[in-house]
Structures are given as C-alpha cells and as structure tokens.
C-alpha positions in Angstrom: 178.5 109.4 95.3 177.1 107.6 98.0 173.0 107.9 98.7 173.9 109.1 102.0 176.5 111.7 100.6 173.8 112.7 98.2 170.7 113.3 100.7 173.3 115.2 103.1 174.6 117.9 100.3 170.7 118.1 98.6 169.7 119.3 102.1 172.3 121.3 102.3 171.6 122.8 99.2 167.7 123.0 100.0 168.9 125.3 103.3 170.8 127.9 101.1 168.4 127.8 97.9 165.5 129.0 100.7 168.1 131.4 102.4 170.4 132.8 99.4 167.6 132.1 96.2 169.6 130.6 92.8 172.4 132.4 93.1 173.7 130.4 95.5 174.7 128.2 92.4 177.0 130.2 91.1 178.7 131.6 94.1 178.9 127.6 95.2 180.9 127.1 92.2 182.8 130.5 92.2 184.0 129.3 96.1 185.1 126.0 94.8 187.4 127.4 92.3 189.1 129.6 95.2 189.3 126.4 97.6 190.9 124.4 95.0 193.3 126.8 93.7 194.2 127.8 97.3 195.0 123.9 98.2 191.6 122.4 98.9 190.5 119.5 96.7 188.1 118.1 98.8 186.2 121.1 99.9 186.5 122.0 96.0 184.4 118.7 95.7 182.1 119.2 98.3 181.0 122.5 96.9 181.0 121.2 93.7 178.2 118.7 95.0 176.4 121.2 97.0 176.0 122.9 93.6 175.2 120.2 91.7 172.6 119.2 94.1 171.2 122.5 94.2 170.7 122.4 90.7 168.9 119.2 90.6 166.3 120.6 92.7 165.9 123.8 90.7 165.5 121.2 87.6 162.8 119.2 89.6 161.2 122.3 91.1 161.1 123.9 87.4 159.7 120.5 86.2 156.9 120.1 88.6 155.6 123.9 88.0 156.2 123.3 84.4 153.7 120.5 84.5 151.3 122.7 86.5 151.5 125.2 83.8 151.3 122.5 81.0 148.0 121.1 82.3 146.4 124.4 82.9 147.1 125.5 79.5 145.8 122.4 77.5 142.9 123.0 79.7 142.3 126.7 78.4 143.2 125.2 74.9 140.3 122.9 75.3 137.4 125.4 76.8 138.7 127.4 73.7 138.0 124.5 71.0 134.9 124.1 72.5 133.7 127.3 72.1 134.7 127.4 68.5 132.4 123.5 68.1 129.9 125.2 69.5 129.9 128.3 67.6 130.3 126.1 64.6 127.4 124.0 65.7 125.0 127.6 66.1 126.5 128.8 62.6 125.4 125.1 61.1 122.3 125.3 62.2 121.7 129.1 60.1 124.0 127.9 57.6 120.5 127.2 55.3 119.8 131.2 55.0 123.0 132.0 53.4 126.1 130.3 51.9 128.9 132.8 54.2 127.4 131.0 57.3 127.4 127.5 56.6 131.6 128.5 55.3 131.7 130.2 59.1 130.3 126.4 60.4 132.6 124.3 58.6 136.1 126.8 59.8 134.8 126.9 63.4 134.5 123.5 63.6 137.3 122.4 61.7 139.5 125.1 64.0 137.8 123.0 67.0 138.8 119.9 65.9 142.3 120.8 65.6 142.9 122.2 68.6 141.5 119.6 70.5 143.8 117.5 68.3 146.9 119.5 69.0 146.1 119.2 72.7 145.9 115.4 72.4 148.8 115.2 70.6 151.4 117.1 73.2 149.3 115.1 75.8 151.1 112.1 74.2 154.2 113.4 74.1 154.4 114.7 77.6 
C-alpha cells in the first residue's frame, strides 16, 4: 500500500471511529464480505483497509493511554515504598525499646526496597 493510500483510508477511518465509536471495525469488515460476495473486489479491499487502519489507531490510541496509566501507576507505587522507608526508618529509630519493633523496621524497609525495585525493573522493560 502506498503512503498516500494509507494516510487517505487512516483519515477515513479517523472520521467514522469519532462518528460510529469501534464498532465501525466490525461492520467495515462485515460490509466487505457482502461487497465481495456480491462482485466487488476492490471495494472488498478498500474496506478491508479502512478497517485495518482503523484498528491501527485504536492500537496507537490504546498504547499512548496505556503509557499514561503505566507512569501514573509506578508513580503511586513509588509514594507507596516511600512511605513504607519511612515508616521503617521511625520504627528503627524505637526499635531499641523492644525486639517486635526493630522486626517492624527491617519488613518496612525491606517491603520499600522492593517495590521501588519492582518499579525499576518494569521501568526497564517498558
């Protein structure tokens, strides 16, 4: 497919995805069945491309708010393991009084530490 074939059915596809939502996919595909049994390969194929473009840009659009959703998750993940250092910190600072506290400082920081490596870790990967 050409680039200019491509622009022309994604813009297309961007009209009737903000007019008809995603189900526009699916009836896109369900017309192109009926024009090609009733005679009509090429406008088979050119709803066939309409569709596919229209499912690229769901797939981007889904990708981009996924990422959104990524980031601001890792984020809470974080404020969360530093809550836990610093509990673990306050708890290791009593932990002389009795022996439960200073086990409460070493689990609180110890949960910190792996969250925050967790969050590093699916940082790389994304």
């Amino acid at each position: 497919m050409q680039k200019l074939d491509r622009a022309f059915h994604e813009r297309v596809a961007l009209d009737l995805l903000q007019r008809d939502g995603i189900g526009i996919v699916w009836k896109l595909h369900l017309d192109a069945a009926n024009a090609y049994r009733g005679g009509y390969p090429r406008g088979a194929q050119i709803l066939i491309e309409t569709a596919d473009a229209a499912e690229r840009l769901i797939r981007h659009a889904a990708g981009s708010e996924l990422a959104r959703h990524t980031e601001w998750f890792r984020s809470t993940l974080l404020a969360i393991a530093t809550a836990f250092g610093a509990l673990g910190i306050f708890l290791l600072s009593y932990s002389g009084m009795t022996a439960p506290v200073g086990d409460y400082a070493v689990m609180s920081i110890a949960i910190a530490s792996v969250i925050a490596w967790f969050v590093e870790k699916s940082a790389e990967r994304s």
